[in-house]
N, C-alpha and C positions, 0 to 999 in steps of 0.2 A: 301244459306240456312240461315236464321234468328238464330241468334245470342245465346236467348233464349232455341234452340231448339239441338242447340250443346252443352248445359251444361253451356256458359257462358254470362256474363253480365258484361255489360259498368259501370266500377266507373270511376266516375268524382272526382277532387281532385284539389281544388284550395289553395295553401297554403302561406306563409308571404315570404319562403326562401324555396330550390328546399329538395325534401324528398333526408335524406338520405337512403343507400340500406339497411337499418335494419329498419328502419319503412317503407320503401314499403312494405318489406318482410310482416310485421307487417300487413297494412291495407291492402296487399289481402289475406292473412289468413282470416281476421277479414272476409270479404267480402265473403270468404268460407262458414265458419259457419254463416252468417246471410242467405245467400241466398242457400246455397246449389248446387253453381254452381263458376267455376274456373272465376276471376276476366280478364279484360280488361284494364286496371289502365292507365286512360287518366288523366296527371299531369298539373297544369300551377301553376306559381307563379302569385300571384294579390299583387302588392306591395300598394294596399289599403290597406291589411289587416295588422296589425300592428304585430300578432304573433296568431300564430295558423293555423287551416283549415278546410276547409268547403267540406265534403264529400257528394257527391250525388253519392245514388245507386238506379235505376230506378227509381222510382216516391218517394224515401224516400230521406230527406237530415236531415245529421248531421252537426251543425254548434258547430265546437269544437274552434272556433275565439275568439280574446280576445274583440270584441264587445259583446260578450254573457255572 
């Protein structure tokens, strides 16, 4: 069954250094109340990014990076 259709949705999360467990907790709340549906929280580190991280939740992306 699609993903969507059981309540939840794919965030992507690419960040400088690995989340710790009070901001995961953090951005799948966040990911609650934007979408209305329980988070998926797929992690990676991009050692591109020099501090921060760049959230995609379905076709939205939030770039919270210190390139921004």
């Amino acid at each position: 069954m699609d993903e969507t259709r059981r309540g939840r949705i794919d965030v992507r999360v690419r960040t400088a250094v690995p989340l710790t467990a009070d901001l995961r907790s953090q951005l799948m709340d966040a990911a609650k109340i934007i979408t209305g549906k329980e988070a998926d929280l797929h992690e990676s580190v991009d050692e591109t990014l020099i501090a921060g991280m760049i959230v995609r939740i379905g076709d939205d992306q939030y770039d919270m990076s210190a390139a921004t």
